[in-house]
N, C-alpha and C positions, 0 to 999 in steps of 0.2 A: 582364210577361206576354206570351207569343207572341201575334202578331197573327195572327186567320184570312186575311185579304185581302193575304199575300202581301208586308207593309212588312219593311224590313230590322230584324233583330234587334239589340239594344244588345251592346256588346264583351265585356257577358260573360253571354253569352249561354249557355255552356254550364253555368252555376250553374243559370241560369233552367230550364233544360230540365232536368237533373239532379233540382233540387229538384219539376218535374213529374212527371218517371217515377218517381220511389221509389214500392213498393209501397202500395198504400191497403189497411187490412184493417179490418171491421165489424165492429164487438159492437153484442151488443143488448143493453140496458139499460132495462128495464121502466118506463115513467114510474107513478110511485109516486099511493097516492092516498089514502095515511092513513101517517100518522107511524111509525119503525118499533117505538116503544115501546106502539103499540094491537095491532100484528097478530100475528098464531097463530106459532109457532114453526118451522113448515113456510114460511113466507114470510118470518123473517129469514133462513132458512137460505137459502134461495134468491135474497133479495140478498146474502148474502155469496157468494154465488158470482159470481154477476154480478160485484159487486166485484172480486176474486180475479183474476175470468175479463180484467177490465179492466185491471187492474192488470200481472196477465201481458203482456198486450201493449204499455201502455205501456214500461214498463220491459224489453221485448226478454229475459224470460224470468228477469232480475234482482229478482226480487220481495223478495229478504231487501235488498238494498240502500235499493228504492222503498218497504218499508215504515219503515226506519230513517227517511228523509227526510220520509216523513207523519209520525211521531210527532215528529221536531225542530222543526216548524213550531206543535207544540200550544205553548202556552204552558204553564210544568215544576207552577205547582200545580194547572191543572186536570188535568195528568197525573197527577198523583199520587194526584189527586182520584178521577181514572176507575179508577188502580188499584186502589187500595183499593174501591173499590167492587165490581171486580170478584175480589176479596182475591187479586190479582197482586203486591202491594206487597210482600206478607210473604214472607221467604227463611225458609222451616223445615229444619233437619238434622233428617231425620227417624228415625232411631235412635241419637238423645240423641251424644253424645260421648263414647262409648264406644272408638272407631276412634282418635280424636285424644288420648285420655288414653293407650292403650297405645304410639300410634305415639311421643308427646312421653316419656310417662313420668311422670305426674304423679298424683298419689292424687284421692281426693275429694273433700278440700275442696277442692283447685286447680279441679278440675272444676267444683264448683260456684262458685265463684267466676268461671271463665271463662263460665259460663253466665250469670251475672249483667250481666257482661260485654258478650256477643251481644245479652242482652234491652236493655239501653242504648241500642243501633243497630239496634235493629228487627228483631233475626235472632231465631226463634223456634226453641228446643231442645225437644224431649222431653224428659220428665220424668228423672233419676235412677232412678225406678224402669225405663223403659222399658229406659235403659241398662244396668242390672243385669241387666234380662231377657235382655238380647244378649249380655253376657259369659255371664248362666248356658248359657244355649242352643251357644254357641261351646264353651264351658269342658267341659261335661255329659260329653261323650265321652275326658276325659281323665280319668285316674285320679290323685287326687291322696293323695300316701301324708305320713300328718303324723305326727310321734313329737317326744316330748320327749330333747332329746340332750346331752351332756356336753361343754361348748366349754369351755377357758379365754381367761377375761375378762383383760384388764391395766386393774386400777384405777389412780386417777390419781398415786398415788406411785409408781406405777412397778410394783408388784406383782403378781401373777397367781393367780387364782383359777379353779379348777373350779364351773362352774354349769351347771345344766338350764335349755337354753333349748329354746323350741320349735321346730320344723324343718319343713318343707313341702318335698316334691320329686313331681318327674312322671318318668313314665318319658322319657328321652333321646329313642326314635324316635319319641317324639308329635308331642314340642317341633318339633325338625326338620321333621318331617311339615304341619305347623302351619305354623310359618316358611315352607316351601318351599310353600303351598298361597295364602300370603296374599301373598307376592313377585310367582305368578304370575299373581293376581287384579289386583295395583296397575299392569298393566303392559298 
């Protein structure tokens, strides 16, 4: 530390003096005087800002960094602990796997199996029904034209037969329209 009375300064002296001049800046931080699990919800808000406000200046405006480094220091099952508590734990897709069946290409049951799946490790899905909802809602505006139609089939001797199978199509500039609306949404 610098001497007032004028003695010579140690050789490294200019650390000393540097780490004197840096900036000093003040938060105020209310001294508390009941727990924060007794007071009004107008007074946690308000130490979390305090916090926040604190925090900002520690960390030189890095706050997503300095809050990763407070939740490393918790120990992982009170964390988990605190999440769920504050139902943070739980990862939901919230409009079922409706999205990931068309993108992958898989039916029903896959889906629901892949849901079985998710609830395994904690990921929570929408119902099947919810998903059906979103294909109907998506789907609704497309006109789907269905007929029974005359294919020939090649049975397993080798042979070929005329059968009425059923048939499903959309008009062409839906599809497209669809395609090119949902390309430039993933993007």
């Amino acid at each position: 530390m610098p001497s007032t009375t004028g003695e010579k300064l140690p050789s490294n002296s200019a650390q000393n003096t540097a780490h004197l001049t840096s900036p000093i800046t003040l938060c105020k931080i209310a001294n508390a005087r009941k727990p924060t699990s007794e007071v009004t919800d107008a007074t946690t808000r308000s130490r979390t800002l305090e916090i926040q406000g604190a925090r900002t200046l520690a960390s030189a405006g890095d706050e997503h960094s300095q809050i990763q480094n407070e939740l490393r220091i918790i120990p992982w099952a009170e964390l988990q602990t605190k999440l769920k508590n504050m139902y943070l734990a739980i990862i939901r897709i919230p409009d079922g796997l409706f999205t990931v069946q068309t993108d992958i290409g898989i039916n029903w049951s896959q889906t629901r199996q892949l849901r079985r799946w998710h609830k395994g490790y904690g990921i929570t899905v929408k119902s099947e029904r919810t998903s059906r909802n979103v294909a109907l809602s998506l789907l609704s505006k497309v006109k789907v034209k269905c007929d029974i139609l005359p294919f020939t089939i090649r049975q397993h001797d080798g042979a070929s037969s005329v059968e009425a199978i059923p048939c499903a199509s959309i008009p062409l500039d839906a599809a497209v329209s669809d395609h090119l609306t949902r390309s430039a949404n993933r993007q």
